[in-house]
Kinemage of the C-alpha trace (Angstrom):
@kinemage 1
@onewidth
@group {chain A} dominant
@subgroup {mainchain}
@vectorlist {calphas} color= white
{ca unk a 1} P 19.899 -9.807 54.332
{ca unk a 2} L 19.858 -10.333 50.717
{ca unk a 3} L 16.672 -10.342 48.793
{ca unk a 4} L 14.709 -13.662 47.365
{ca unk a 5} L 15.456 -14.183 43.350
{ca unk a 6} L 12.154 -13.918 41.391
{ca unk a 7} L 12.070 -15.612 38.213
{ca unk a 8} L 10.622 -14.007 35.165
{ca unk a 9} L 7.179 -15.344 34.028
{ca unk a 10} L 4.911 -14.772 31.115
{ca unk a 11} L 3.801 -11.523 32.776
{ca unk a 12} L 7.055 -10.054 32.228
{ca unk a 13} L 8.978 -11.096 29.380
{ca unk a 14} L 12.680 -10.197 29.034
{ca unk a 15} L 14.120 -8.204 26.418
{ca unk a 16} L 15.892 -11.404 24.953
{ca unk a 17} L 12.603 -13.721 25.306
{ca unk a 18} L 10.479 -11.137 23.086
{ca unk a 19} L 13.838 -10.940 20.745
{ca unk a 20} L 13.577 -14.856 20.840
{ca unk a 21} L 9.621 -14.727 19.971
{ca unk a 22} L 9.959 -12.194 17.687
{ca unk a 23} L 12.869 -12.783 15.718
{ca unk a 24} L 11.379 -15.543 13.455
{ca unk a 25} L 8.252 -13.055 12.451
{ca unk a 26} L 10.979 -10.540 11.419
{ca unk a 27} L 12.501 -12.302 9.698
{ca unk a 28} L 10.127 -13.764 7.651
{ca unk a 29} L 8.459 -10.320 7.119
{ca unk a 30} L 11.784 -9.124 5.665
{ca unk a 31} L 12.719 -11.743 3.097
{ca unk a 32} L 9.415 -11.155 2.336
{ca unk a 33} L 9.682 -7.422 2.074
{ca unk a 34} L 13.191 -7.782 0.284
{ca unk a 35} L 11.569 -10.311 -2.436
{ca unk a 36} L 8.363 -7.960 -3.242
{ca unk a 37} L 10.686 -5.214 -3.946
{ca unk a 38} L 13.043 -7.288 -5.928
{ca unk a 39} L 10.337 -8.772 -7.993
{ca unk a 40} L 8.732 -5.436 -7.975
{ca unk a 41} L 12.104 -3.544 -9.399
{ca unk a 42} L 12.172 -6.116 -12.024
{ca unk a 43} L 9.013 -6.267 -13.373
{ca unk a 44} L 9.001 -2.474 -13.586
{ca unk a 45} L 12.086 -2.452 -14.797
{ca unk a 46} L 10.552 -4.407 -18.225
{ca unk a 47} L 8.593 -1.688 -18.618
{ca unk a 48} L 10.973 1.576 -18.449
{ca unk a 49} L 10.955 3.427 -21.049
{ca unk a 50} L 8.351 1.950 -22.762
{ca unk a 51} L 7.870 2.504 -26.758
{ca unk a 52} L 10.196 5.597 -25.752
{ca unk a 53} L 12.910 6.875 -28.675
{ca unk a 54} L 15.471 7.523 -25.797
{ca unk a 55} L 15.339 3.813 -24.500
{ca unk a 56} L 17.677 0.717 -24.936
{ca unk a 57} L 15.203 -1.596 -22.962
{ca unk a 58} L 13.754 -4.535 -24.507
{ca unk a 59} L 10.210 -2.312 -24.744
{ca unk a 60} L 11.969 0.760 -25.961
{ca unk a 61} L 12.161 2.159 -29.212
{ca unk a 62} L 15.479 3.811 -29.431
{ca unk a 63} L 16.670 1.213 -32.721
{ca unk a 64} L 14.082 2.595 -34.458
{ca unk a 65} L 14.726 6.116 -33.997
{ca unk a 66} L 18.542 5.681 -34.555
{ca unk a 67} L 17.622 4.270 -37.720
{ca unk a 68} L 15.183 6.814 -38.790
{ca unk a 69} L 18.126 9.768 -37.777
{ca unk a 70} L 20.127 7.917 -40.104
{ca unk a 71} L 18.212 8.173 -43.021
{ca unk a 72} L 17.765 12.044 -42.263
{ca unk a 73} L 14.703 11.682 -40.227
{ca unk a 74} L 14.685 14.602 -37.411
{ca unk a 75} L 13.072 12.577 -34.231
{ca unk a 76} L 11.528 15.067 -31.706
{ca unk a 77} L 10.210 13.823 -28.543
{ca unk a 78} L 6.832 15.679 -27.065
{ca unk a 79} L 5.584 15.302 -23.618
{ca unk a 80} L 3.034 18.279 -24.269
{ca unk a 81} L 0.308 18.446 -26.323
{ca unk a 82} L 1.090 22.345 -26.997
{ca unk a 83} L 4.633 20.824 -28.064
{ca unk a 84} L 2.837 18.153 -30.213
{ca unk a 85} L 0.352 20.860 -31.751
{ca unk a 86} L 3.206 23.450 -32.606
{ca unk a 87} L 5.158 20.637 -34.508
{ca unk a 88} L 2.232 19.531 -36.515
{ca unk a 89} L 2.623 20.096 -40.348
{ca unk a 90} L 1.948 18.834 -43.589
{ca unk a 91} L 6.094 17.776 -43.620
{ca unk a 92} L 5.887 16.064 -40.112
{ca unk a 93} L 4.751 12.454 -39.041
{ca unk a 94} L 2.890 12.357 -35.705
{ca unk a 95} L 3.562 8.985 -33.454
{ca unk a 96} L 1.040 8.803 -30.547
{ca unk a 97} L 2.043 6.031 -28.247
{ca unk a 98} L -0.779 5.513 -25.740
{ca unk a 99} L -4.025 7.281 -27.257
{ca unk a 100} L -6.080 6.130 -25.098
{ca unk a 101} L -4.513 7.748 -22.264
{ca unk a 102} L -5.597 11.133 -23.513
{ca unk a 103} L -8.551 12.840 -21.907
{ca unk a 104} L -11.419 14.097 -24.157
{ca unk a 105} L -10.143 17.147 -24.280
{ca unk a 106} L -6.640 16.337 -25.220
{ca unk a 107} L -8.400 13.722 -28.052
{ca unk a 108} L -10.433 17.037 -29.481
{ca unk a 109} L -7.115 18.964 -29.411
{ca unk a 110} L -5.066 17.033 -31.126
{ca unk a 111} L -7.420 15.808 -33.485
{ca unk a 112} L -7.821 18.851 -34.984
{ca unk a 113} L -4.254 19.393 -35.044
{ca unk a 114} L -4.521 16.161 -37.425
{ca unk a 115} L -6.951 17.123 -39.764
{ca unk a 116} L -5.705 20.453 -40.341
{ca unk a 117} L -2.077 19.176 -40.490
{ca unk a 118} L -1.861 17.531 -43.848
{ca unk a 119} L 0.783 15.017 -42.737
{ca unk a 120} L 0.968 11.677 -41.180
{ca unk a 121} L -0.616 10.910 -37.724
{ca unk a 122} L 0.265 7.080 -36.606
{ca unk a 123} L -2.284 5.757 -33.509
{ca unk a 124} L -0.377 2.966 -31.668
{ca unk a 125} L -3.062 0.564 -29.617
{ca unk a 126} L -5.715 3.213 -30.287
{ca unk a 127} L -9.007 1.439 -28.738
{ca unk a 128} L -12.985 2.731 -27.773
{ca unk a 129} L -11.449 5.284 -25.209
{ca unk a 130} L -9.449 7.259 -28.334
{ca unk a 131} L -10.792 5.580 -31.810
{ca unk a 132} L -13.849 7.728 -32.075
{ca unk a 133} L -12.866 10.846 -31.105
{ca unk a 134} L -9.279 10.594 -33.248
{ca unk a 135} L -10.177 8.951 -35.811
{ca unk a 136} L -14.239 9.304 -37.188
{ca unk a 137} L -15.685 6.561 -38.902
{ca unk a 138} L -13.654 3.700 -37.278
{ca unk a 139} L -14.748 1.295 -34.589
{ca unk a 140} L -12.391 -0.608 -33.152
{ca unk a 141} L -13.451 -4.344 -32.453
{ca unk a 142} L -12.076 -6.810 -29.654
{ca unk a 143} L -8.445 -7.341 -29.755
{ca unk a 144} L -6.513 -10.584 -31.135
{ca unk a 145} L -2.751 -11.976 -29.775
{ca unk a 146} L 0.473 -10.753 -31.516
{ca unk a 147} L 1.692 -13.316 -33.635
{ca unk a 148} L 3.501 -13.064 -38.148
{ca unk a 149} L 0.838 -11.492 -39.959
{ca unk a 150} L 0.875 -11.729 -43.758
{ca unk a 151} L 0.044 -8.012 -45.244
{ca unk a 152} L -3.214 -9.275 -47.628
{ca unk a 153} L -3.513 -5.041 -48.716
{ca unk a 154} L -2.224 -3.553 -51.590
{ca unk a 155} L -0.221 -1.133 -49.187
{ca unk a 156} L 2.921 0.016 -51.008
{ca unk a 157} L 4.397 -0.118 -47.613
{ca unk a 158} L 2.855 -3.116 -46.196
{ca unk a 159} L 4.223 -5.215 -49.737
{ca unk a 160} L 7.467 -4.257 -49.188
{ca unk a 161} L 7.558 -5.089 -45.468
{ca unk a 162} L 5.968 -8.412 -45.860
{ca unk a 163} L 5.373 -10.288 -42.658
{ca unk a 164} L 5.362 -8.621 -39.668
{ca unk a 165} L 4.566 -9.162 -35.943
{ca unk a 166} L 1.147 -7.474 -35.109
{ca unk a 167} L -1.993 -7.610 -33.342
{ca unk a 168} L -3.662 -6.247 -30.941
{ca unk a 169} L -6.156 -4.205 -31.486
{ca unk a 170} L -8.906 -4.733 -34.819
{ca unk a 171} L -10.798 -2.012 -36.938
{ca unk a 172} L -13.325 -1.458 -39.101
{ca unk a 173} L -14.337 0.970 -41.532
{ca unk a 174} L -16.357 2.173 -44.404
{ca unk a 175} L -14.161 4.325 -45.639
{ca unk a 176} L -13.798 2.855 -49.301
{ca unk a 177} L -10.151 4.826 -49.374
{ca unk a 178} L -9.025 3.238 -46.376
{ca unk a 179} L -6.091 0.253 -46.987
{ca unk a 180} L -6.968 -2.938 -44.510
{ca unk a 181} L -3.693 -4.979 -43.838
{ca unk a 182} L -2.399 -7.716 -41.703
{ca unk a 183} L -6.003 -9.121 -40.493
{ca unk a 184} L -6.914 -11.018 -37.474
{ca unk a 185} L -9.565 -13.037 -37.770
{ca unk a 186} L -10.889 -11.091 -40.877
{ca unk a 187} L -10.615 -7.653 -39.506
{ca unk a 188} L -7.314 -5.576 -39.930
{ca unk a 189} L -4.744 -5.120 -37.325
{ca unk a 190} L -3.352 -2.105 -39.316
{ca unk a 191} L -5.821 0.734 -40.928
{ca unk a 192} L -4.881 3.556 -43.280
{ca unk a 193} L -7.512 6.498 -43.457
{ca unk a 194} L -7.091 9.413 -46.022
{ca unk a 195} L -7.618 12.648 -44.512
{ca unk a 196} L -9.712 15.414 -46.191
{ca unk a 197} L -6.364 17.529 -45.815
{ca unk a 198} L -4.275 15.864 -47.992
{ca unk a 199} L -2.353 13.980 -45.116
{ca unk a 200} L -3.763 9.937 -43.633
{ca unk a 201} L -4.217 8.721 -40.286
{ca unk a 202} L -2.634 5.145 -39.774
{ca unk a 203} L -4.008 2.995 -37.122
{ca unk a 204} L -1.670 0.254 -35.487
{ca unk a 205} L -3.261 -2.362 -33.510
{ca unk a 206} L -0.061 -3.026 -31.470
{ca unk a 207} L 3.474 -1.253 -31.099
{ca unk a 208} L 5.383 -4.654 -31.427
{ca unk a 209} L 6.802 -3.420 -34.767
{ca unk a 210} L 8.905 -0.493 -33.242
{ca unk a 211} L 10.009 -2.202 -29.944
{ca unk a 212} L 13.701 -2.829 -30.239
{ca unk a 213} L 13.572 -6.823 -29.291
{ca unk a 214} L 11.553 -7.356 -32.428
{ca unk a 215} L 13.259 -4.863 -34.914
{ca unk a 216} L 14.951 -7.449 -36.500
{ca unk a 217} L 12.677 -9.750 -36.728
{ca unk a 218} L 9.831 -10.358 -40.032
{ca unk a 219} L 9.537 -7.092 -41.856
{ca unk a 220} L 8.954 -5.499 -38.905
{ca unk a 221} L 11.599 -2.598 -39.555
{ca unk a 222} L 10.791 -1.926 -42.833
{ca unk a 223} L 7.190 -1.413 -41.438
{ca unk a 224} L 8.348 0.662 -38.694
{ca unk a 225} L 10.754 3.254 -41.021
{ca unk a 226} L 8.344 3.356 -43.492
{ca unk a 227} L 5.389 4.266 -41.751
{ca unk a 228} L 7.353 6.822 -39.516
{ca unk a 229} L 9.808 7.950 -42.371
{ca unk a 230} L 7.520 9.172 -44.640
{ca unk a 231} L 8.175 12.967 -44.266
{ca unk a 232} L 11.313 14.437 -43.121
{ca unk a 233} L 10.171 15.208 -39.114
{ca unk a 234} L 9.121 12.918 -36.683
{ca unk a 235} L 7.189 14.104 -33.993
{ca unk a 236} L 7.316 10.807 -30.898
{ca unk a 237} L 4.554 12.221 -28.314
{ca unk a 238} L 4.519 10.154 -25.163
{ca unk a 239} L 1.751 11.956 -22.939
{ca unk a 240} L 2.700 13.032 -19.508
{ca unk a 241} L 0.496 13.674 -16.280
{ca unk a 242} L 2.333 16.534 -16.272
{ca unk a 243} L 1.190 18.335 -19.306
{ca unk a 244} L -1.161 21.682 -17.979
{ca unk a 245} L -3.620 20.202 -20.820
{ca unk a 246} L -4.973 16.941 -18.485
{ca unk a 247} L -7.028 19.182 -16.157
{ca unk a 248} L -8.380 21.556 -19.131
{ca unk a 249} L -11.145 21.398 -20.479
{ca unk a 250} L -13.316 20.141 -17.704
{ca unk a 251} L -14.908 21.969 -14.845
{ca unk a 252} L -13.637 19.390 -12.411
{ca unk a 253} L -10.205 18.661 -13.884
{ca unk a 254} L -11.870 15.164 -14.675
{ca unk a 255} L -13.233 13.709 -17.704
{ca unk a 256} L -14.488 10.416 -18.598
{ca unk a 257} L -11.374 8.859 -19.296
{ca unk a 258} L -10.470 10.238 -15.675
{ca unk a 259} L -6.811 10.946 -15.360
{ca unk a 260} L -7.030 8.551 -11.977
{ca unk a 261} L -7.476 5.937 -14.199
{ca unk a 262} L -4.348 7.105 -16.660
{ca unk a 263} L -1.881 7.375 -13.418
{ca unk a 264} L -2.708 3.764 -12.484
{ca unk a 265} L -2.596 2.426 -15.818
{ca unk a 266} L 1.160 4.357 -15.981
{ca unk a 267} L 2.082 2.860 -11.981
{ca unk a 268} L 4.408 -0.764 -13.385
{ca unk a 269} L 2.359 -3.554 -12.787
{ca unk a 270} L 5.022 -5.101 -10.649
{ca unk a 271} L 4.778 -2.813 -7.873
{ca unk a 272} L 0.885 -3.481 -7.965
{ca unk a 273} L 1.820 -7.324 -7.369
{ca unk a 274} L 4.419 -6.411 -5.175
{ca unk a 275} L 2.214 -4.874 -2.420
{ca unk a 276} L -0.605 -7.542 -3.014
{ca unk a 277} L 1.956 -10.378 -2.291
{ca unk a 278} L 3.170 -7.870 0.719
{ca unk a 279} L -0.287 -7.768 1.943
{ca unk a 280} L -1.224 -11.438 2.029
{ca unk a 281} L 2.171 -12.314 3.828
{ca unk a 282} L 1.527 -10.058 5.760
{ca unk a 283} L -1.954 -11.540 6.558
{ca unk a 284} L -0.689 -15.111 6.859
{ca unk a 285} L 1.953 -14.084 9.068
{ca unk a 286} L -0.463 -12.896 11.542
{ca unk a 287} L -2.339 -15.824 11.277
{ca unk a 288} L 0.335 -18.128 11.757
{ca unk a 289} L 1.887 -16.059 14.686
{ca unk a 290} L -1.256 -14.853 16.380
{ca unk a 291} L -1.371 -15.911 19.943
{ca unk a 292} L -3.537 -18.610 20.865
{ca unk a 293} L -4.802 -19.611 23.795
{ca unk a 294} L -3.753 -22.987 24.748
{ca unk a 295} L -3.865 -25.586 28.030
{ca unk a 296} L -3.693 -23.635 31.396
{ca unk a 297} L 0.276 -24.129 32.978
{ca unk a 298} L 0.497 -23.953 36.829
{ca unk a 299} L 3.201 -22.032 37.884
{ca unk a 300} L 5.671 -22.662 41.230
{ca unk a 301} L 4.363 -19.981 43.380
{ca unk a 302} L 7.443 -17.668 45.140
{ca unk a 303} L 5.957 -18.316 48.778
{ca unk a 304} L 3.545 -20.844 49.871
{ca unk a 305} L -0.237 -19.181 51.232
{ca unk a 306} L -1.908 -20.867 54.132
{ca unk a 307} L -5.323 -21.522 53.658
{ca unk a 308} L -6.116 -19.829 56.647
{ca unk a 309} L -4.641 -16.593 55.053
{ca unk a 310} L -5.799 -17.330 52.083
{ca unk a 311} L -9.744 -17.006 53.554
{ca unk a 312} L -8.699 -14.238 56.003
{ca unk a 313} L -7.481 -11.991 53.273
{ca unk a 314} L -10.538 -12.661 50.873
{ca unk a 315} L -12.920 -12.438 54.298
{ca unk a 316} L -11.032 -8.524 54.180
{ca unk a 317} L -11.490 -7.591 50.427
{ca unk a 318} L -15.252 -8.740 50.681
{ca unk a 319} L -15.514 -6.199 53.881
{ca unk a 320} L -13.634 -3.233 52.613
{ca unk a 321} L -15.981 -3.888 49.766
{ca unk a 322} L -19.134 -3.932 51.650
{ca unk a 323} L -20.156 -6.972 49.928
{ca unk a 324} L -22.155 -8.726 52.516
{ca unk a 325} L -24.644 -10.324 49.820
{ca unk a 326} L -21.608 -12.062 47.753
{ca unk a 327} L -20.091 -13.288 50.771
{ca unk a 328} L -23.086 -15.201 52.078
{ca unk a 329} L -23.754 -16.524 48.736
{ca unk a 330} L -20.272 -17.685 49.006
{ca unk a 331} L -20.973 -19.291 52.293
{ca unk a 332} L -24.267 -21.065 51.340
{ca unk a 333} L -23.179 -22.212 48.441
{ca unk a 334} L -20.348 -23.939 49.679
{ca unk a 335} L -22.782 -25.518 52.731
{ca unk a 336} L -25.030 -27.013 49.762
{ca unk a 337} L -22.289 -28.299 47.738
{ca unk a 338} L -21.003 -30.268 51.280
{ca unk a 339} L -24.008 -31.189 52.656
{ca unk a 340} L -25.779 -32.671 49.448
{ca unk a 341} L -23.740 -36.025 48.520
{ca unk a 342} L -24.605 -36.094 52.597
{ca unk a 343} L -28.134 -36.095 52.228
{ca unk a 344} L -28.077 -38.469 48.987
{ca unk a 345} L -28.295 -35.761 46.723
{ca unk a 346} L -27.172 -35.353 42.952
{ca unk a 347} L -23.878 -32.374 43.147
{ca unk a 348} L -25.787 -30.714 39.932
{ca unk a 349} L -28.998 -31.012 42.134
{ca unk a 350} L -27.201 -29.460 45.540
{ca unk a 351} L -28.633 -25.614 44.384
{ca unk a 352} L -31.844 -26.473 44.233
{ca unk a 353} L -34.318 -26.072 47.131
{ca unk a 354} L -37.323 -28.436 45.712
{ca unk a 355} L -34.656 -31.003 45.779
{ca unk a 356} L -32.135 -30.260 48.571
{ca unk a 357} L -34.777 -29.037 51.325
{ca unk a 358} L -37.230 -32.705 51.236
{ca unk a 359} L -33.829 -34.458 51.394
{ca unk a 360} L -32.626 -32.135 54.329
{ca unk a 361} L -36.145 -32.141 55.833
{ca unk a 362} L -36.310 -35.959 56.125
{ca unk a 363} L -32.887 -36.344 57.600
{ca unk a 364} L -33.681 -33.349 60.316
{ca unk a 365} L -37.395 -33.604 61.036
{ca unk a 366} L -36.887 -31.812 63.864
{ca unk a 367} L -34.336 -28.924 63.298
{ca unk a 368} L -35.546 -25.737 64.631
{ca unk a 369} L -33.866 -23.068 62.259
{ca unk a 370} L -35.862 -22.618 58.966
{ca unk a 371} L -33.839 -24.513 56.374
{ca unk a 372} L -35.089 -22.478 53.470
{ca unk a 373} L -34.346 -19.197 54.931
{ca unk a 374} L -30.670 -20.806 55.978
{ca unk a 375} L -29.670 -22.008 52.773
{ca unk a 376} L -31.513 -19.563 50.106
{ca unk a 377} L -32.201 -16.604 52.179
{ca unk a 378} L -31.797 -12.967 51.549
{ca unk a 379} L -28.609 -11.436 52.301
{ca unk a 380} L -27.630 -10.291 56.196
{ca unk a 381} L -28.413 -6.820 56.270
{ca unk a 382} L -25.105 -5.549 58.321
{ca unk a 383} L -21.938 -7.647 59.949
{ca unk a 384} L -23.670 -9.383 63.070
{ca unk a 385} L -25.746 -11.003 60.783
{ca unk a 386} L -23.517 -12.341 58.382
{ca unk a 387} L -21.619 -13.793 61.089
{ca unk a 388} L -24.715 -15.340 63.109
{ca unk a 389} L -25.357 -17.003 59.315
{ca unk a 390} L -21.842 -18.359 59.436
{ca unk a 391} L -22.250 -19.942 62.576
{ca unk a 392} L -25.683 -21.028 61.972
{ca unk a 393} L -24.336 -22.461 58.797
{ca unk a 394} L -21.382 -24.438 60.306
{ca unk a 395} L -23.799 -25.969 62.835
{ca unk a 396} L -26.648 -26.935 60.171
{ca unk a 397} L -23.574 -28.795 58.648
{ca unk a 398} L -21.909 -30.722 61.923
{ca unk a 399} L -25.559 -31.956 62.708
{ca unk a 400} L -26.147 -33.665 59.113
{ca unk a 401} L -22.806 -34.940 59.354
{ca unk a 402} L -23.673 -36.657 62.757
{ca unk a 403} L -26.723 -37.320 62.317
């Protein structure tokens, strides 16, 4: 004898109906996944090598420091501040590319590595984090967009170069030595402060000048090779999170430029939108795939249940649970809901004895069996009783339906 088919329901999903549900959500969670990290990649990938010597990117600076090796510039790269402070000398330009990335104790270091120098220190984008620590006396002042610049100094470098694209950040000064040049808005864009050494500290508001997409546009390579080939080294410092000097200098390897704040500044924006974009898709996807509950589906059953059995088996499960009370609730409340339309009575009314009982009391004026005790009594205390209530129920209900 062969056994009866049973179809799959909702209970028990096949492997290829939760493939079928399942495969659109993949899907879409993988394009998106594949786009974030394509527009990730390439928005990172604008900023590799960033203002570095060693770079052919459109944000490196490698022109510039081909040109400057041709003119018999040496070009030394520092990731190290001990590097940086070893190479400092009165013959030797300086080229700090993000100042403000510095901690204070890396700011104190290498200023006095400046002022004791007697060369050339250049500040790219120096702002409040680095201006007052590396170069006293100047205040920097909210920043303006890169756009030409006309030089309006008497800079012998500055002349020559003409205009040039700057901006950025803005200074000001009392130094009455210092040369103001290229202003924004009537503050300068690029500062030159004497030092008491014998060297000068120049302060560029932005690095467009020595990124190799502009190079060849305005003056801005004559700027760029004469402010950096001025003496015959070149020392390029691009700070590193892994130079000892970050965690000196503080008891808690923090300061108040915290190096947390220098690593996310250094993480590629792109891969900062990338996971936002990742994590609202992600969201939406959930929200559009979440399962809701909808209309209620009957289902073919396997078998077909008598109701006979039906009661029978419930009738067991209420006994092997001891639940005498629930099944004579069961039992009266079914009586009510029968007997009220009966006895003229509201259905919403049926379960309530100051309505139900007067109705029931003037159809059976002279039923012997307390109605009240029938129909909202306490539950039977053991089996015989339950049963004399089901029997005294059945007959409460063939003599209103005769009567």
């Amino acid at each position: 004898m062969s056994r009866p088919r049973t179809s799959a329901t909702s209970a028990s999903l096949t492997p290829r109906q939760l493939w079928t549900r399942a495969r659109g959500v993949l899907l879409v969670l993988a394009l998106v996944l594949i786009g974030g990290i394509v527009l990730a990649t390439m928005r990172s990938a604008d900023h590799h090598g960033h203002l570095d010597p060693r770079s052919a990117d459109p944000n490196g600076s490698r022109a510039v420091a081909e040109l400057l090796k041709a003119q018999g510039i040496t070009v030394q790269v520092a990731t190290t501040l001990a590097d940086v402070t070893a190479a400092a000398g009165a013959d030797s330009t300086l080229l700090v590319t993000t100042p403000d990335l510095l901690t204070v104790h890396q700011q104190a270091t290498l200023h006095r590595a400046m002022t004791t120098s007697g060369g050339r220190t250049v500040l790219v984008g120096a702002g409040h984090a680095s201006v007052a620590t590396l170069a006293p006396g100047v205040t920097a002042a909210t920043s303006t967009s890169v756009t030409a610049r006309e030089p309006s100094c008497s800079l012998p470098a500055a002349v020559r170069a003409g205009s040039v694209d700057i901006g950025g950040e803005r200074y000001t000064t009392a130094n009455d030595g210092a040369h103001s040049c290229y202003l924004g808005d009537g503050l300068p864009t690029l500062l030159t402060v004497p030092a008491s050494a014998g060297g000068d500290t120049v302060l560029l508001g932005s690095p467009d000048v020595l990124y190799n997409e502009r190079l060849d546009k305005q003056g801005n390579a004559s700027l760029a090779l004469q402010l950096l080939g001025s003496r015959p080294h070149l020392v390029w410092y691009l700070p590193s999170l892994s130079d000892a000097s970050v965690t000196e200098g503080d008891p808690e390897g923090e300061s108040p430029d915290s190096t947390a704040d220098g690593f996310l500044s250094l993480v590629p924006s792109g891969w900062l939108w990338g996971t936002l974009q990742l994590a609202v898709a992600a969201v939406l996807a959930a929200i559009w795939r979440g399962r809701r509950l909808g209309p209620l589906v009957t289902e073919r059953l396997p078998v077909a249940i008598r109701a006979s059995e039906a009661t029978e088996g419930r009738a067991r499960l209420y006994r092997k649970a001891n639940a005498r009370d629930r099944a004579a609730a069961v039992l009266r409340t079914a009586t009510r809901t029968r007997i009220a339309p009966l006895l003229g009575v509201a259905t919403q009314d049926a379960h309530s004895p100051e309505t139900l009982l007067p109705a029931l009391s003037a159809r059976l004026p002279e039923t012997t069996a307390d109605p009240r005790d029938l129909l909202f009594g306490p539950a039977p205390a053991d089996d015989a009783t339950l049963i004399r209530l089901a029997d005294q129920l059945d007959a409460l209900e063939r003599e209103v339906r005769t009567s």
